[in-house]
C-alpha positions as CSV (number, residue, x, y, z in Angstrom):
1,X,-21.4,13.2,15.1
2,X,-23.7,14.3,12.4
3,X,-23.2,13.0,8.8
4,X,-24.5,14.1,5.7
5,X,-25.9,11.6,3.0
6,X,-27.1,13.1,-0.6
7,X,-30.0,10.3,-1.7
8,X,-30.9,10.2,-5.1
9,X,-31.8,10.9,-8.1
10,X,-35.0,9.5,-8.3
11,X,-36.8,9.3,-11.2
12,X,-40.3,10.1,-10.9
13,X,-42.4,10.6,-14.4
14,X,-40.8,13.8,-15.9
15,X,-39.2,14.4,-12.6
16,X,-35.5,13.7,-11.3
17,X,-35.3,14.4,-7.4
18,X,-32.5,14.0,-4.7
19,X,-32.6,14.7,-1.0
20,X,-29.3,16.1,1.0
21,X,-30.2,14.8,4.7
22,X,-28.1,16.1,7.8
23,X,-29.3,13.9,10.5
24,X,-29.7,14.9,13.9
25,X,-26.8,13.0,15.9
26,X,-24.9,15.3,17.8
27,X,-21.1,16.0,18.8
28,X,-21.0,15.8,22.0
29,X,-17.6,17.9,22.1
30,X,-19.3,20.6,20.0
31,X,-19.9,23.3,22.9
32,X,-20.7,26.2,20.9
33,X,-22.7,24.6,18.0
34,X,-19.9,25.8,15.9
35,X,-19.6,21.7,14.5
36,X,-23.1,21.5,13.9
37,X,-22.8,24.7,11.4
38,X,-19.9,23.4,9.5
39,X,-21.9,20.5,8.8
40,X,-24.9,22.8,7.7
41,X,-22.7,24.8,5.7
42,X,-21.7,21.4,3.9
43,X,-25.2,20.4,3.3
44,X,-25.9,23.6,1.8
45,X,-22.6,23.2,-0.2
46,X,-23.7,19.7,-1.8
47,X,-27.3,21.1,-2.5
48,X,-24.9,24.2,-4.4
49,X,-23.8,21.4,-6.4
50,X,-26.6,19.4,-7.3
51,X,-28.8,22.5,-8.2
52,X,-25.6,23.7,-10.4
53,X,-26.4,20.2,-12.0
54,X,-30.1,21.9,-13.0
55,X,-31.7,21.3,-10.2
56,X,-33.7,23.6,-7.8
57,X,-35.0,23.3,-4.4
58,X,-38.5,22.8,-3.6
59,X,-38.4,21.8,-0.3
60,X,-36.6,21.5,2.8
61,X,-37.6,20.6,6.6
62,X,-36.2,20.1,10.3
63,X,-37.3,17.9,13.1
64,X,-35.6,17.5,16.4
65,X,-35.6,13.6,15.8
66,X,-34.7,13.3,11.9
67,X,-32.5,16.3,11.2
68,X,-33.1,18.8,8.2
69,X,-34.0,17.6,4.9
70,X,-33.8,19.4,1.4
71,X,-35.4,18.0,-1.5
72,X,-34.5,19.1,-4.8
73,X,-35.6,18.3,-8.5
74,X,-35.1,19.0,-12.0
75,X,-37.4,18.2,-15.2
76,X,-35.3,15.4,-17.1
77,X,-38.2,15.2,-20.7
């Protein structure tokens, strides 16, 4: 079953980043690929949260063998 993990912040000079990751593991019960939304829908609900923090996205990827990636950062000076 897919997780979700939210790594960060990280700061980088004038830069604070975090990355919400859903990795690629599948349910193997999840027939209709309605699981694998629900978990999309919570990785875009914990990148809701971090850019209500001040954030914003500037980033965000998919591959077959990592899973999708959004990167986010805010100015912290």
């Amino acid at each position: 079953m897919s997780k979700i993990k939210v790594e960060g912040p990280i700061n980088e000079g004038d830069h604070s980043e975090k990355k919400v990751i859903l990795d690629n593991t599948p349910d193997l019960s999840d027939r209709t690929g309605e699981v694998f939304l629900e978990h999309l829908e919570s990785a875009i609900g914990e990148c809701r949260k971090i850019i209500a923090d001040g954030y914003r996205m500037v980033d965000f990827w998919s591959d077959p063998d990592q899973g999708i990636q959004f990167t986010l950062k805010k100015r912290i000076r």
